[in-house]
N, C-alpha and C positions, 0 to 999 in steps of 0.2 A: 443488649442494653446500650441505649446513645449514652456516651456517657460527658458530652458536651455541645452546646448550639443552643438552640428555639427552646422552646415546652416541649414535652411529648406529644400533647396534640396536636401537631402536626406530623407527627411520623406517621406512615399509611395514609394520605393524602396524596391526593395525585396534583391537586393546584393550593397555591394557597392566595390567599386574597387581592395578590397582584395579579393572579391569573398565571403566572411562569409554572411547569412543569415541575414536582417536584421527584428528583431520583435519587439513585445511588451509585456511588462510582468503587472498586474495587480494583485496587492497585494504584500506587504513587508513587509509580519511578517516574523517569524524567518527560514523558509522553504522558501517565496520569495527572500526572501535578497542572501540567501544563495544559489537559482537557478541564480540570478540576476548578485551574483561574478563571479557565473562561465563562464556564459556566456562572459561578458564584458574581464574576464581574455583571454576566448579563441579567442577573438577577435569580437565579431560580435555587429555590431551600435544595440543599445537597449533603445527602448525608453520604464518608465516604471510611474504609478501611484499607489498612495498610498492613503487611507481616510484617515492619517494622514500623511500631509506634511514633517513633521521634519523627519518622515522615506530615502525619498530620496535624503537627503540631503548629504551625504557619497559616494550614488552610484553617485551623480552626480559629486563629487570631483572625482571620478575613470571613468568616461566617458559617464556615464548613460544623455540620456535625459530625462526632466522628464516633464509630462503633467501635464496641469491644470487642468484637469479632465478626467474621463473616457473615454468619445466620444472622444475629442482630441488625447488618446493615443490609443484607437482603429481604428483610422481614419492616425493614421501614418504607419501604416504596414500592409500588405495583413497576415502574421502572427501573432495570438493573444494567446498568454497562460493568462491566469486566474489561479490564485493559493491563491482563498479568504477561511475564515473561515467557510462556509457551504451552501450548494445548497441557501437559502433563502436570500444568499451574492450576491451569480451571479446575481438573478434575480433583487435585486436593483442597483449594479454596473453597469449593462448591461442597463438598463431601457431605459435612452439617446443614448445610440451609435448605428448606425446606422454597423448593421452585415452584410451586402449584400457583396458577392463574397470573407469575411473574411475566414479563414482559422484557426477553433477557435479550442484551444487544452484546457479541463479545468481539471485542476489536483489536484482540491479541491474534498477533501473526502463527497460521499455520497453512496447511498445506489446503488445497480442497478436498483431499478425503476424510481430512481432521474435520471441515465445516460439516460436511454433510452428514458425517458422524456423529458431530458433537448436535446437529441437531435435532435429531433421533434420538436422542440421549436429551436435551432440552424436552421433545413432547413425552416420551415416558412420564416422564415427572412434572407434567401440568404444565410447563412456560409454552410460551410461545417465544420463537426466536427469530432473530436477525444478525446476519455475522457481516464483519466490515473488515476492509483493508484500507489502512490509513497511507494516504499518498502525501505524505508529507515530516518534516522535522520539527519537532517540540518549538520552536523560535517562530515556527511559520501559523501555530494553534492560534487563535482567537484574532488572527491580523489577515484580514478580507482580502487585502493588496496585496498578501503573498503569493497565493495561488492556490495553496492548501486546498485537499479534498479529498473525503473519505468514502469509496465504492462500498455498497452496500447491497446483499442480495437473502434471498428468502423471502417470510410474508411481505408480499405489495404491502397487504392493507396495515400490516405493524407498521411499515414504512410509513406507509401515510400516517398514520397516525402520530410519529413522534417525530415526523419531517423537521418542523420547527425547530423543536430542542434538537435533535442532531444539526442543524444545520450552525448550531451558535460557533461553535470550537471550530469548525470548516465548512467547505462547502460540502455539497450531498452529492453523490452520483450512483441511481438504483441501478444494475444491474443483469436482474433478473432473481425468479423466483426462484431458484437452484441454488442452494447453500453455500453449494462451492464454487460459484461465480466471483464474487469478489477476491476470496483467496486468489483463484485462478487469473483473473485480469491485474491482481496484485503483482506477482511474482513476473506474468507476463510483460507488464511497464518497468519492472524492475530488473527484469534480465536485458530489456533492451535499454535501461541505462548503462550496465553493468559493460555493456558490448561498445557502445560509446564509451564509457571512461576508458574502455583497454584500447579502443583506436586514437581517441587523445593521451592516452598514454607512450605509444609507439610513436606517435608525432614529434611529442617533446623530447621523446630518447634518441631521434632524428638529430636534432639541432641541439643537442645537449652539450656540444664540445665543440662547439663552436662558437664565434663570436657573434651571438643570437641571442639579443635578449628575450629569453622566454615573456616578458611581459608585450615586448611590442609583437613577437608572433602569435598570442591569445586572442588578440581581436580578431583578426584574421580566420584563426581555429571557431570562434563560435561561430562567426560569420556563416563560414561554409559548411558548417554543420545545421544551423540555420535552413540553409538555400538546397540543404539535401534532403532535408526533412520532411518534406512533402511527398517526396519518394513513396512515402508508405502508404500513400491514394494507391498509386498506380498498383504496389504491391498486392492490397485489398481488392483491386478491380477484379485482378488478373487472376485472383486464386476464384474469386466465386463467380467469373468468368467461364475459366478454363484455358482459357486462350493468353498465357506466357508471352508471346508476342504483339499481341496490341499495344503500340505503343512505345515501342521500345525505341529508343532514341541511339544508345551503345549496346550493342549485342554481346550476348555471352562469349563468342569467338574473340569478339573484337579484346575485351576483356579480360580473358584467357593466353592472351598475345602479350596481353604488358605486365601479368604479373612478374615474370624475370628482373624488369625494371623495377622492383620493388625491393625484389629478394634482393639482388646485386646493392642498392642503393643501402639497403638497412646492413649488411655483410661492410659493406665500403664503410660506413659510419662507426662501426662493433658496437651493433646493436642486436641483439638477438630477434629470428621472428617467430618468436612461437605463440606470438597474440596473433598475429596473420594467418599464419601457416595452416592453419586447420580450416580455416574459411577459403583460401585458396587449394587447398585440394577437394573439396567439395566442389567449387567451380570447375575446378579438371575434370573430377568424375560427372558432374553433369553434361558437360561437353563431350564427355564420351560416347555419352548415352544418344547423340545426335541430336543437342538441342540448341545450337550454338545460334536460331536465331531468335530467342528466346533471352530477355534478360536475365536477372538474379534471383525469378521468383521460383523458378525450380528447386533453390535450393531447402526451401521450405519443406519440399516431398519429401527430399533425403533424410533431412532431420526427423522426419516421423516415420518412429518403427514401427 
C-alpha cells in the first residue's frame, strides 16, 4: 500500500505525463536519500521504502511516495533500484515482493560473486537485472561538477533502456554484460585508492615531527601523485603486451637499489614501514626471478595466485 504522494493511478506507470521515468527506490541511508533527492529534484514520480520509517518522512514533504513495505513499493513500478546496506539486505527486503517482469537495478556494494549470483536469483523470479557500483560520496549525487559515476554491468539493453534516469544522480559507465563487472572494477578503483591513501599516509608520517607544515607539503603530495598517474598507461600496455620492458624509463634493479633509502629514512624518522614493506619485498622477489630490466609491472603476476 502507498500510503502517501500522487493518486494511485499512477503507481505501475512507467512515465507519467512529463514524460520522467517513474520508479522505486529501496533503502534511505545516507547514499539512498541522496539518490532519492536527485531524482524527485529532476522531476521523476518516486516511490520509495525505508526499514526505518522516520527516514521518508522528508522525501515525502518533497514529493516522495512512500510504501508500507517492500512488496508495496516493488509492486508500484516496472523500475526497481535497491540501494541496502549488503547483499544479505537484498535477500531479506526482497523476500515478499513479487520480481516478475521488474526491472531490478541493485546498487548495494558486494563482491562479483554476490552480482553474478544475485542475478541468477533476479531471473528465477522474472526481473531482469542490472547491478552498479557507485564510484562516488552521497555530497557528490545529483552535482555534475563533482565527478560522481556509477559503473554498471549486465543487460546492455536494460542499460539502454533506463540510461536516462540512471544517469540523473551521476554519471553512467556500462561496463559489460557480466554481472560481476561493476562489482569487480568497483573494489578494483577502490583498492587502488586504498594504496594511495597508505602512501600518503607514510608521507605525512615522514615530516610529522618536524617543522613541516603538513598543509604547505599537500600541494606538493597531490602534485606528484598527479604526474605519476599516468603510470597506469604504461602498466596497461605492458600486461597485454607481454613485454615489461617497453618502455621503461627506471628499471626494477635500479629501483631495488634505493629501496634501503627508504627503509633507513622512515627508521631515521620513527616511523614505521609496514605500509612499504610488503610492496618492497615483492620488488625483491621479482628481481630475483631475473627481471631487473623490467619495471614495476611484474609485480602484478605475483599478486595473482
Amino acid at each position: 500500500m502507498i500510503t502517501s504522494g500522487p493518486a494511485a493511478n499512477l503507481i505501475g506507470m512507467t512515465r507519467n505525463t512529463t514524460g520522467k521515468t517513474s520508479l522505486t527506490l529501496l533503502g534511505l541511508g545516507a547514499m539512498g536519500t541522496a539518490l532519492a533527492r536527485a531524482w524527485l529534484a529532476a522531476g521523476h514520480p518516486l516511490t520509495v521504502w525505508n526499514r526505518t520509517p522516520a527516514r521518508a518522512a522528508a522525501l515525502a514533504a518533497e514529493g516522495a511516495r512512500v510504501a508500507d513495505d517492500a512488496a508495496a513499493a516493488v509492486a508500484a513500478n516496472p523500475l526497481v533500484v535497491v540501494c541496502l546496506l549488503d547483499d544479505a539486505s537484498v535477500d531479506e527486503v526482497l523476500a515478499g515482493a513479487d520480481l516478475a517482469g521488474r526491472d531490478l537495478v541493485n546498487l548495494t556494494s558486494g563482491t562479483p560473486a554476490q552480482a553474478r549470483a544475485r542475478a541468477e536469483w533476479a531471473r528465477e523470479r522474472g526481473a531482469r537485472y542490472l547491478d552498479g557500483g557507485i564510484m562516488a560520496v552521497p555530497p557528490m549525487i545529483g552535482v555534475p561538477e563533482a565527478g560522481g559515476h556509477v559503473l554498471y554491468s549486465g543487460s546492455r539493453e536494460l542499460f539502454e533502456r533506463h540510461r536516462e534516469t540512471l544517469a540523473v544522480p551521476a554519471g553512467t559507465t556500462y561496463v559489460g554484460e557480466d554481472a560481476g563487472f561493476a562489482a569487480l572494477y568497483d573494489v578494483a578503483l577502490l583498492s587502488a585508492m586504498y594504496g594511495m591513501f597508505a602512501g600518503a599516509a607514510h608521507a605525512f608520517a615522514l615530516i610529522r615531527t618536524e617543522d613541516i607544515d603538513p598543509t604547505a607539503f599537500a600541494p606538493l603530495l597531490a602534485d606528484w601523485l598527479v604526474a605519476m598517474a599516468p603510470a597506469v598507461h604504461q602498466t596497461a600496455g605492458q600486461l597485454r603486451s607481454g613485454d615489461y620492458t617497453e618502455g621503461v624509463a627506471s628499471d626494477l634493479a635500479m629501483q631495488v637499489a634505493g629501496v634501503p633509502t627508504f627503509l633507513d629514512t622512515a627508521e631515521q624518522q620513527g616511523v614505521s614501514t609496514e605500509l612499504l614493506r610488503p610492496y618492497f619485498e615483492l620488488m625483491r622477489r621479482r628481481l630475483a626471478e631475473g627481471s631487473g630490466a623490467e619495471g614495476l609491472t611484474g609485480v602484478v603476476d605475483l599478486l595473482v595466485r
